[in-house]
N, CA, C and O atoms as CSV, one atom per row, in Angstrom:
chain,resi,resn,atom,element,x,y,z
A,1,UNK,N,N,27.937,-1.520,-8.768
A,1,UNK,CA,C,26.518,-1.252,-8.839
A,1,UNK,C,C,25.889,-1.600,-7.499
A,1,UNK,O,O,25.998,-2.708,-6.975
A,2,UNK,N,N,25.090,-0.364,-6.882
A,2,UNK,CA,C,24.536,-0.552,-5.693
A,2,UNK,C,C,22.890,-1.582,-5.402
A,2,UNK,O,O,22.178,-2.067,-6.281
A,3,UNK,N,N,22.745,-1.632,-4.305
A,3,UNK,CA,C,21.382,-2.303,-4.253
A,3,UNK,C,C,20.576,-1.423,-4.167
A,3,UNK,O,O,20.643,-0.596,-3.257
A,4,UNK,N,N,19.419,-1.395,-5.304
A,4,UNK,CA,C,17.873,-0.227,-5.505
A,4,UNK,C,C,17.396,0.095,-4.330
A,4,UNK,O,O,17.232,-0.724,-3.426
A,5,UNK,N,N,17.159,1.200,-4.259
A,5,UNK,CA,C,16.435,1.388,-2.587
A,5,UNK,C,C,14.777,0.782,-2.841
A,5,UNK,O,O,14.035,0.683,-3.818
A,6,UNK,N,N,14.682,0.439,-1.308
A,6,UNK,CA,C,13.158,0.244,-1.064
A,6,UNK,C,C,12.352,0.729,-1.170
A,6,UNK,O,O,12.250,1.584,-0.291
A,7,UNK,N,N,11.272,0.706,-2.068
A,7,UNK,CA,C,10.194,1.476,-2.338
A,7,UNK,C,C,8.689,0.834,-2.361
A,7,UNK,O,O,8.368,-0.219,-2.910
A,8,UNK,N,N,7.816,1.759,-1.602
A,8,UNK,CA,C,6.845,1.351,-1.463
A,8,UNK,C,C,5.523,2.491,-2.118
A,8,UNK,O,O,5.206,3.414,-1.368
A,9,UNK,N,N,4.897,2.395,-3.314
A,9,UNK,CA,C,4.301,3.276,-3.774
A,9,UNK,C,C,2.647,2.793,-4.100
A,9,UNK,O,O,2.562,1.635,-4.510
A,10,UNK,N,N,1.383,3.522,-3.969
A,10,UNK,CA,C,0.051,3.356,-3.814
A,10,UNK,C,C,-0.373,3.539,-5.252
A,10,UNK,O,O,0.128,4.294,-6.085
A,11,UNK,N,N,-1.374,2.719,-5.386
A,11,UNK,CA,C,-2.114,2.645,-6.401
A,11,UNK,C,C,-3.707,2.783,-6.353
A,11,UNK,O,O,-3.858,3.292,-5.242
A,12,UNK,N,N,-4.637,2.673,-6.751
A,12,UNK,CA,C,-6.430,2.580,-6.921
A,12,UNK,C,C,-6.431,1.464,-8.029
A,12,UNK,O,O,-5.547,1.499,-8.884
A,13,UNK,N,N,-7.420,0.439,-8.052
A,13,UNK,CA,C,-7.602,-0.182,-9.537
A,13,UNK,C,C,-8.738,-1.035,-9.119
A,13,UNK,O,O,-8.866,-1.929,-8.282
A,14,UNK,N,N,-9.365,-0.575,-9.809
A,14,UNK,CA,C,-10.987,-0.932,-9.649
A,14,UNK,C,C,-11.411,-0.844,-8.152
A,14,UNK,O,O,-12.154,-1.781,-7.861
A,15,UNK,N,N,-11.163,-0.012,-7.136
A,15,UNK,CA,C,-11.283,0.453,-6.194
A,15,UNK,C,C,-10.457,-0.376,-5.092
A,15,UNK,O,O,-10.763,-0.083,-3.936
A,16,UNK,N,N,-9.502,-1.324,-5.238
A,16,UNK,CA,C,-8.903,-1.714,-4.964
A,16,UNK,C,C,-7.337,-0.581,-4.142
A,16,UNK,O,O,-6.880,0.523,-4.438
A,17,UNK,N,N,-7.055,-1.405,-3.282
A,17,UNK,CA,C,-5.780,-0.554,-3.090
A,17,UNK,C,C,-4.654,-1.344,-3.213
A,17,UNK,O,O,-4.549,-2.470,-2.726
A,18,UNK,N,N,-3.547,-0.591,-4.060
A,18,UNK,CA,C,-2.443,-2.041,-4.618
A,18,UNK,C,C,-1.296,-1.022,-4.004
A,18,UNK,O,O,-1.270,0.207,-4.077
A,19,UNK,N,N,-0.393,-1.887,-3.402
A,19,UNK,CA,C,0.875,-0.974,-2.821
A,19,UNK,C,C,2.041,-2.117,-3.992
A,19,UNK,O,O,2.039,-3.348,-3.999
A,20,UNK,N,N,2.722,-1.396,-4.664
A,20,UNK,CA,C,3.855,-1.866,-5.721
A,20,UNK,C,C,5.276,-1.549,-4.900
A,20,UNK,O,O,5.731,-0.409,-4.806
A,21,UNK,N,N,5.967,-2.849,-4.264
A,21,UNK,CA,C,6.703,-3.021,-3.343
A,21,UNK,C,C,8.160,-3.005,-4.227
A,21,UNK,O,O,7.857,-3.518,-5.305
A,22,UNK,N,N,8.950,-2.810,-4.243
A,22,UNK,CA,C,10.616,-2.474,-4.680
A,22,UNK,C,C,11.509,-2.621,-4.408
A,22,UNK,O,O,12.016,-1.698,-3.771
A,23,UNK,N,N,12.515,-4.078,-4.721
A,23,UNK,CA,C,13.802,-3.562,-3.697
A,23,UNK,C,C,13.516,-4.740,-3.119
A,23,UNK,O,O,12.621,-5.540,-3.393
A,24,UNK,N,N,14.751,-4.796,-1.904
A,24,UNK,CA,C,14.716,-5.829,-0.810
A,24,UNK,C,C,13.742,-5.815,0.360
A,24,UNK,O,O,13.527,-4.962,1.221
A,25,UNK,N,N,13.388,-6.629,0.205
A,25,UNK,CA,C,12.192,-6.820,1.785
A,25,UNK,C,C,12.215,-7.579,2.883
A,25,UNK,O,O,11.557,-8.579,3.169
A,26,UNK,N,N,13.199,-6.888,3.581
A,26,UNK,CA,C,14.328,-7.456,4.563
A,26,UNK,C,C,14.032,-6.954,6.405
A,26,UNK,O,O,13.147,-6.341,7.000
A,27,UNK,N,N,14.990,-7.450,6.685
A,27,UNK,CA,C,14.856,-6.701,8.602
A,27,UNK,C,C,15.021,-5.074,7.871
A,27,UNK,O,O,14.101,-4.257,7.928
A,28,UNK,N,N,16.346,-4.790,7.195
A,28,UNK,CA,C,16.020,-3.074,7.279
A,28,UNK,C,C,15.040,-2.366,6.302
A,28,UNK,O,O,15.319,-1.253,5.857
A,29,UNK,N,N,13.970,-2.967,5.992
A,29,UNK,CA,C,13.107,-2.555,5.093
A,29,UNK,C,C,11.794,-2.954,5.406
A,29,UNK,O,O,10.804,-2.355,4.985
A,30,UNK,N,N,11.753,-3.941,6.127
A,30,UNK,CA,C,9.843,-4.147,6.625
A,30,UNK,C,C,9.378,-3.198,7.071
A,30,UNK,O,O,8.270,-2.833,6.678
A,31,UNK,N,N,10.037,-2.529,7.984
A,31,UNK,CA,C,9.280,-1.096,8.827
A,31,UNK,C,C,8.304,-0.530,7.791
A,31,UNK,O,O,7.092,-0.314,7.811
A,32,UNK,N,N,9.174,-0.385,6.971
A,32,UNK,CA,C,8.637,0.982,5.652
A,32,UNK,C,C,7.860,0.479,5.119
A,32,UNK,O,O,7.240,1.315,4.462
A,33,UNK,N,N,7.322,-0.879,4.937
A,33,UNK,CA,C,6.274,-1.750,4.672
A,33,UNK,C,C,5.727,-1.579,5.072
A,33,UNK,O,O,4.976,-0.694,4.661
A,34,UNK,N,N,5.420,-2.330,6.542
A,34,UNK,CA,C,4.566,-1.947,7.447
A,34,UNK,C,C,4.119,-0.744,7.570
A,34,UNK,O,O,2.893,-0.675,7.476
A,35,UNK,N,N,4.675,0.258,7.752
A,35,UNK,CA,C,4.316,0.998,7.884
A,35,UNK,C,C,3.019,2.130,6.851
A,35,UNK,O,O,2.212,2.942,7.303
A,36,UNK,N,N,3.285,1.731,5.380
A,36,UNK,CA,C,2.242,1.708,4.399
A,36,UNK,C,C,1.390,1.089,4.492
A,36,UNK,O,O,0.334,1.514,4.024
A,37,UNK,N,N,1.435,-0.626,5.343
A,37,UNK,CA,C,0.303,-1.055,5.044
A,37,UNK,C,C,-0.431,-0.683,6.302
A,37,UNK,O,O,-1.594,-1.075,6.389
A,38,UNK,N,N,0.026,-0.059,7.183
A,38,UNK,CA,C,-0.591,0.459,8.416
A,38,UNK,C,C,-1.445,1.836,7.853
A,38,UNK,O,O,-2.654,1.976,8.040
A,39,UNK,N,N,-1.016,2.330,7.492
A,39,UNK,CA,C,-1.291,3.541,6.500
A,39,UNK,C,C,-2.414,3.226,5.519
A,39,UNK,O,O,-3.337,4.036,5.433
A,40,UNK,N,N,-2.419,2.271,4.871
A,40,UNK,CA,C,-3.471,2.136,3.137
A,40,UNK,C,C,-4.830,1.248,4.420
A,40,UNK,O,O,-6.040,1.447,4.313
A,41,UNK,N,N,-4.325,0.515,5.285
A,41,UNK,CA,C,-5.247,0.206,6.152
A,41,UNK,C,C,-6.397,0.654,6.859
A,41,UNK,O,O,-7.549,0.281,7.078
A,42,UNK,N,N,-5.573,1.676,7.152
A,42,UNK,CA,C,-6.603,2.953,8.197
A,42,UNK,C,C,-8.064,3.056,7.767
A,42,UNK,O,O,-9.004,3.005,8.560
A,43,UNK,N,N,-8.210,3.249,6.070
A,43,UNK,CA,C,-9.597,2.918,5.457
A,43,UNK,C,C,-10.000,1.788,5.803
A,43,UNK,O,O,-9.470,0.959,6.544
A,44,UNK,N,N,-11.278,1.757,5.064
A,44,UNK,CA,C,-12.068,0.194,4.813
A,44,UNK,C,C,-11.348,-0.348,3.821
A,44,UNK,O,O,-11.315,0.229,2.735
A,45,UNK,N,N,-10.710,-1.447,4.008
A,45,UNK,CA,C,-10.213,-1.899,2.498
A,45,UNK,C,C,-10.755,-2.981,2.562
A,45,UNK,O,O,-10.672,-3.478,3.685
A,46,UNK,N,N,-11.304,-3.594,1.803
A,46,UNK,CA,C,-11.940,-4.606,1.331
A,46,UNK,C,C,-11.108,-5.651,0.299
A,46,UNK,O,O,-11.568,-6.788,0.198
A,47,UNK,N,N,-10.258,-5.409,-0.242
A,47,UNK,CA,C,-9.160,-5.994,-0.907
A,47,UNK,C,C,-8.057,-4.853,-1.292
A,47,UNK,O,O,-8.074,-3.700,-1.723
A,48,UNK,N,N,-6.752,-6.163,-0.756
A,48,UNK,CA,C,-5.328,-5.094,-0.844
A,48,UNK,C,C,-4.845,-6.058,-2.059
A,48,UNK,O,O,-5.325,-7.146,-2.381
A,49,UNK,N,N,-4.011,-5.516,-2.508
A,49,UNK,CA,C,-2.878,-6.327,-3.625
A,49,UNK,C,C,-1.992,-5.930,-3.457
A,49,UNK,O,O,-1.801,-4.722,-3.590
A,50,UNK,N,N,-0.967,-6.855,-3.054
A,50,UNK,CA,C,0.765,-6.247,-2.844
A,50,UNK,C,C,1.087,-6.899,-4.145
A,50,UNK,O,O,0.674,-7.992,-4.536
A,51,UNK,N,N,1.963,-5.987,-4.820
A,51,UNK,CA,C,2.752,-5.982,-6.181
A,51,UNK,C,C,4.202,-6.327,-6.206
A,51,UNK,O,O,5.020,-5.407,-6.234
A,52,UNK,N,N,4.630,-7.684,-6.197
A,52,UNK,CA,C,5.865,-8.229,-5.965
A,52,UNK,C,C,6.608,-7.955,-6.643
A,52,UNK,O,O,7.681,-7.648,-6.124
A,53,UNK,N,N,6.520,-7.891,-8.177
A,53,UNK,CA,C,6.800,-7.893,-9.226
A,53,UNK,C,C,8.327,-7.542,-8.921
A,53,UNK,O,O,9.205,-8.404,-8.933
A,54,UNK,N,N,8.543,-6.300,-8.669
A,54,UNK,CA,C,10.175,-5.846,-8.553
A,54,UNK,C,C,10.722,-6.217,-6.966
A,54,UNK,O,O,11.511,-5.476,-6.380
A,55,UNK,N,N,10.138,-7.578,-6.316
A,55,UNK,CA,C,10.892,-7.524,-5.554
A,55,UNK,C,C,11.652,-8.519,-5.600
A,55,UNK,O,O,11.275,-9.669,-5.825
A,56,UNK,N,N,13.560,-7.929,-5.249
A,56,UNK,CA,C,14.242,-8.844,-5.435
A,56,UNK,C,C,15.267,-10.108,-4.367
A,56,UNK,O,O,16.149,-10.937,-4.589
A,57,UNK,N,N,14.344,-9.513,-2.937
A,57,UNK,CA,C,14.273,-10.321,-1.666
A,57,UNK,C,C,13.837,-10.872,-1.063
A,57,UNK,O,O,14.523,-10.457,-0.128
A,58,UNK,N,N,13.426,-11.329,-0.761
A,58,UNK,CA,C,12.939,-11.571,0.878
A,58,UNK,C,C,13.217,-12.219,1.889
A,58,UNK,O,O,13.830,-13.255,1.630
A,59,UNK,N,N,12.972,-11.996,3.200
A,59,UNK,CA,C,13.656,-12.666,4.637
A,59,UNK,C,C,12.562,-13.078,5.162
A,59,UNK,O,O,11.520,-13.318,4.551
A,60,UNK,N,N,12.785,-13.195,6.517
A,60,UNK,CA,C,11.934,-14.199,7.697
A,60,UNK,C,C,10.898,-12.634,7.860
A,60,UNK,O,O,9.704,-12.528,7.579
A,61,UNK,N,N,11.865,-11.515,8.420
A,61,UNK,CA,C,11.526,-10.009,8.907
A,61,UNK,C,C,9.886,-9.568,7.748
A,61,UNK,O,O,8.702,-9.382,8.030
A,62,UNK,N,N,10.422,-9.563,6.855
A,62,UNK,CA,C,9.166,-9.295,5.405
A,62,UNK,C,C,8.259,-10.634,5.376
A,62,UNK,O,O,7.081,-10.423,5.089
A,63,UNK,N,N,8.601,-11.914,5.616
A,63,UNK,CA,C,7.276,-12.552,5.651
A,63,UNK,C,C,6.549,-12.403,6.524
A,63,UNK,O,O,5.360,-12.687,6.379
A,64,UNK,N,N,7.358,-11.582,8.486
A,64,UNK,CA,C,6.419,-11.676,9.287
A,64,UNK,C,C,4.921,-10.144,9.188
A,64,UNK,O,O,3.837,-9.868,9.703
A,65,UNK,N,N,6.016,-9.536,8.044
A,65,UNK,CA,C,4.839,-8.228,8.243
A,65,UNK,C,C,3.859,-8.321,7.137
A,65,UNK,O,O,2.876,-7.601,6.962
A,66,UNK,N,N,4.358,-9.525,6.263
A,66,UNK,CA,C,3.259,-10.051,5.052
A,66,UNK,C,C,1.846,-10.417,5.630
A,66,UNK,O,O,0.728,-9.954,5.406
A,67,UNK,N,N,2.567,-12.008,6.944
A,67,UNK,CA,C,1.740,-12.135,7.519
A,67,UNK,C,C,0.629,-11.478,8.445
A,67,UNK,O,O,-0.556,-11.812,8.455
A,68,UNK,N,N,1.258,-10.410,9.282
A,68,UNK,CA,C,0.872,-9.702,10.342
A,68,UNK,C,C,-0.707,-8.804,9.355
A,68,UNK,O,O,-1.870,-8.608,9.708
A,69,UNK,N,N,0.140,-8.439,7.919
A,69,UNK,CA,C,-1.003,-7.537,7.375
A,69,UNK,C,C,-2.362,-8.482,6.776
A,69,UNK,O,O,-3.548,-8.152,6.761
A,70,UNK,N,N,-1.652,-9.915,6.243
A,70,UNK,CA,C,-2.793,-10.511,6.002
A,70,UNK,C,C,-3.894,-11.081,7.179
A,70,UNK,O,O,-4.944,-11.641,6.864
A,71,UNK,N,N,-3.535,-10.878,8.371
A,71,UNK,CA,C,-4.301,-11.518,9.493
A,71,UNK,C,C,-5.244,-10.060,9.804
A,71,UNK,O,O,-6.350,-9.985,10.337
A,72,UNK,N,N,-4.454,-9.065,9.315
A,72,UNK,CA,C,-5.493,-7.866,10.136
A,72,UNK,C,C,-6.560,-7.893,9.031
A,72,UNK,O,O,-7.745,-7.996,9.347
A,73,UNK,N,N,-6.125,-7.791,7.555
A,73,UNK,CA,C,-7.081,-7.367,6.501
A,73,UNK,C,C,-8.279,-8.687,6.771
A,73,UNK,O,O,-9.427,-8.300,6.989
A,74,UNK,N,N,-8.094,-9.816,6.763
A,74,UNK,CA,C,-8.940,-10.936,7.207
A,74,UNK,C,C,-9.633,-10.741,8.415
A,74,UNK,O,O,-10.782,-10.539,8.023
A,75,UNK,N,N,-9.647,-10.663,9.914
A,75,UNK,CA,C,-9.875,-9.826,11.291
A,75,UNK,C,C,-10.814,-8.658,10.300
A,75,UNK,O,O,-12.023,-8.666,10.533
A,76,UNK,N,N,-10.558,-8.151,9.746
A,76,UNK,CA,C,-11.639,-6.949,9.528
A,76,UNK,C,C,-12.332,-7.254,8.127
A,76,UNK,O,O,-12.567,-6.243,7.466
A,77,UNK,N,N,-12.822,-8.867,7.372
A,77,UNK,CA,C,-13.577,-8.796,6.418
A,77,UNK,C,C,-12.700,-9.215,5.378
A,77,UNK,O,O,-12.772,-10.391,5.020
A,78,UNK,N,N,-11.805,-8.375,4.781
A,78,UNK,CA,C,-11.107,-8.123,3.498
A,78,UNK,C,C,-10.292,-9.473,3.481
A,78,UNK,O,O,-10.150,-10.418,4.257
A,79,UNK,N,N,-9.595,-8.954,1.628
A,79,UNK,CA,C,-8.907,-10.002,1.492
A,79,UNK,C,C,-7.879,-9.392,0.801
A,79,UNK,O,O,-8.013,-8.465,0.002
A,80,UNK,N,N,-6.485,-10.124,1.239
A,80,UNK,CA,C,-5.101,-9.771,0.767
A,80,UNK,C,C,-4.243,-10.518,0.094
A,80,UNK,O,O,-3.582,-11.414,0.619
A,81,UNK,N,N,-4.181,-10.119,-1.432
A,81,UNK,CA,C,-3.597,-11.054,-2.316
A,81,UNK,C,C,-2.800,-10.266,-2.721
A,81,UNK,O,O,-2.993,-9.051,-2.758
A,82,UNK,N,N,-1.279,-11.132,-3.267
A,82,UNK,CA,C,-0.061,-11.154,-3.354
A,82,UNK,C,C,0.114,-11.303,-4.736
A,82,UNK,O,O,-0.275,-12.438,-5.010
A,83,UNK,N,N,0.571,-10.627,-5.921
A,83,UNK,CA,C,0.372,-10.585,-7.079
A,83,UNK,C,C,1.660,-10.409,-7.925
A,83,UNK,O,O,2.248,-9.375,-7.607
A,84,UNK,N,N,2.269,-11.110,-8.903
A,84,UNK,CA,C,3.348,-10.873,-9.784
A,84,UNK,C,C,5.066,-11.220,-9.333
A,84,UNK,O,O,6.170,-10.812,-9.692
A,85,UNK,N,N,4.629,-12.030,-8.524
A,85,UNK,CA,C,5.808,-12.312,-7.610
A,85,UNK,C,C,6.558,-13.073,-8.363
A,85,UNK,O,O,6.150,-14.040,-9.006
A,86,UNK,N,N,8.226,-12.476,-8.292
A,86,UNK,CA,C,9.434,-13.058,-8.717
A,86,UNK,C,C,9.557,-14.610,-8.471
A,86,UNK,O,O,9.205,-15.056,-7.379
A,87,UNK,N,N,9.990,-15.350,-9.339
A,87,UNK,CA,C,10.338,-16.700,-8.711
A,87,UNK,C,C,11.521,-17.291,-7.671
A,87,UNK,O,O,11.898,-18.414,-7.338
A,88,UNK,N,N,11.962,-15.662,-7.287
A,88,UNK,CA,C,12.846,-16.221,-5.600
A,88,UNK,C,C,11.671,-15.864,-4.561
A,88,UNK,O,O,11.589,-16.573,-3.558
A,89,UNK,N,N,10.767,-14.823,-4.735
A,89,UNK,CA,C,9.574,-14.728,-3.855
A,89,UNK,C,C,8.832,-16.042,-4.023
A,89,UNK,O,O,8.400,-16.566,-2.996
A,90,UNK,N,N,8.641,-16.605,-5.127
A,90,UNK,CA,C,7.565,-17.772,-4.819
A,90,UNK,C,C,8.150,-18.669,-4.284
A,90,UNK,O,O,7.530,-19.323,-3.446
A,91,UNK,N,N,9.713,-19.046,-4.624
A,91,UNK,CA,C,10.754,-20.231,-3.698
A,91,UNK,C,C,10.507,-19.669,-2.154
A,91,UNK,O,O,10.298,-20.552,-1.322
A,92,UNK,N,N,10.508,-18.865,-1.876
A,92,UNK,CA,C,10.309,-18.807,-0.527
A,92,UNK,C,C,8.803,-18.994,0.140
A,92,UNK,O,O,8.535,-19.290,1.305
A,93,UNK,N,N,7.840,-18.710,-1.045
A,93,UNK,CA,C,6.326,-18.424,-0.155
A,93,UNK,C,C,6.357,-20.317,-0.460
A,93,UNK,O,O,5.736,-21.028,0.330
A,94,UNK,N,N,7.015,-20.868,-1.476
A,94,UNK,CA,C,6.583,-22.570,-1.456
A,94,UNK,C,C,7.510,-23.355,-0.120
A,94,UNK,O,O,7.042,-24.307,0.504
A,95,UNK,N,N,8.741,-22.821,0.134
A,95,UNK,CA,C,9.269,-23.862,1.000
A,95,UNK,C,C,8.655,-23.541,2.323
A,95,UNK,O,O,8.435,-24.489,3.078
A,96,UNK,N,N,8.319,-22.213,2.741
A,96,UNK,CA,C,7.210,-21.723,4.482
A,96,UNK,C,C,5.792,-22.694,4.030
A,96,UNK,O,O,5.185,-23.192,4.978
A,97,UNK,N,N,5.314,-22.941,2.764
A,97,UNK,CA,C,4.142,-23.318,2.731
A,97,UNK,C,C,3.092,-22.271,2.972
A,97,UNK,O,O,1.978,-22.672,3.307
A,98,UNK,N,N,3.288,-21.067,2.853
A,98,UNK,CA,C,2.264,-19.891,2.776
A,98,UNK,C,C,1.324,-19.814,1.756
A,98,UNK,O,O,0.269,-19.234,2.014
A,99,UNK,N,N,1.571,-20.484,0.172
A,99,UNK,CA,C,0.455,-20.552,-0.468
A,99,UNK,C,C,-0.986,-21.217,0.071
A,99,UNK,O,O,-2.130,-21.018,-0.338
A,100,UNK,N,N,-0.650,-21.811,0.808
A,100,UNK,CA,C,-2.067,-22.225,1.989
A,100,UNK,C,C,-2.866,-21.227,2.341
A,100,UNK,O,O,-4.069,-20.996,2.220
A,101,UNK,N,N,-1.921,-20.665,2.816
A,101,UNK,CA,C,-2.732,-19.351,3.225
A,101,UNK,C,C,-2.679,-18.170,2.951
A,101,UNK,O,O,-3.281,-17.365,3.660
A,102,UNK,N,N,-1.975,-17.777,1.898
A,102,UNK,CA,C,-2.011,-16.406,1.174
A,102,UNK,C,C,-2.693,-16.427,-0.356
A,102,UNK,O,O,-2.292,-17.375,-1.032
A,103,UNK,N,N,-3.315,-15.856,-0.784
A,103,UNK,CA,C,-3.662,-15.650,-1.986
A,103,UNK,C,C,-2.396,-15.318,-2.936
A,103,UNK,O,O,-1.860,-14.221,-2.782
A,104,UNK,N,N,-1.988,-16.035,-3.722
A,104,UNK,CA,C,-0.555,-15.701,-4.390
A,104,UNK,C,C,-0.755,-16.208,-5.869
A,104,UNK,O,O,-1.500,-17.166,-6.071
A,105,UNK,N,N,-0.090,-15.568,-6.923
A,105,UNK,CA,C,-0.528,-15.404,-8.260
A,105,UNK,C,C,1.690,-14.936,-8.712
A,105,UNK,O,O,2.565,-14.161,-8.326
A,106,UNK,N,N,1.564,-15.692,-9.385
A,106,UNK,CA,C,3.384,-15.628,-10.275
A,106,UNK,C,C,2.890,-14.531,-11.306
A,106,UNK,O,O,1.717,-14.224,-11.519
A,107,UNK,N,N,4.160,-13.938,-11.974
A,107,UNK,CA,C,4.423,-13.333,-13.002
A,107,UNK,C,C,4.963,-14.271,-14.244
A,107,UNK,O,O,5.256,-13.757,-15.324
């Protein structure tokens, strides 16, 4: 049994923009991150929600583009919260100490 590919898919909810992240979120998979949230960005967003829920990785590579997106959405007003996250995502956002500074919510 192979590893799920990475998927990154858009949502609306209560005018909100929620990107529902999939898969490993690694060096060969941040791009494609980034690159959505470069993308759902381009608007005014006023609040993002990344949807952890199915993700079943993460590295150093995916926290730096976590970070990179929460510093721009903040820089321009908004706010970027992290929602439904697996408990190997929260072992990692607790031992960096990022709940400080990310808005983060468990499943």
């Amino acid at each position: 049994m192979g590893v799920p590919p990475f998927e990154v898919s858009k949502s609306l909810e209560d005018n909100r923009s929620v990107l529902h992240i999939r898969g490993e979120l690694d060096f060969g998979t941040a791009g494609v991150l980034h690159d959505a949230l470069i993308q759902t960005m381009e608007g005014d967003v006023e609040h993002l929600i990344l949807d952890m829920e199915d993700v079943t990785f993460l590295d150093s590579e995916g926290v730096k583009v976590l970070l990179q997106a929460h510093r721009k959405v903040s820089d321009c007003g908004g706010v970027m919260s992290i929602r439904n996250c697996s408990r190997f995502v929260q072992n990692v956002f607790e031992i960096l100490g990022l709940q400080q500074y990310l808005e983060i919510s468990v499943s």
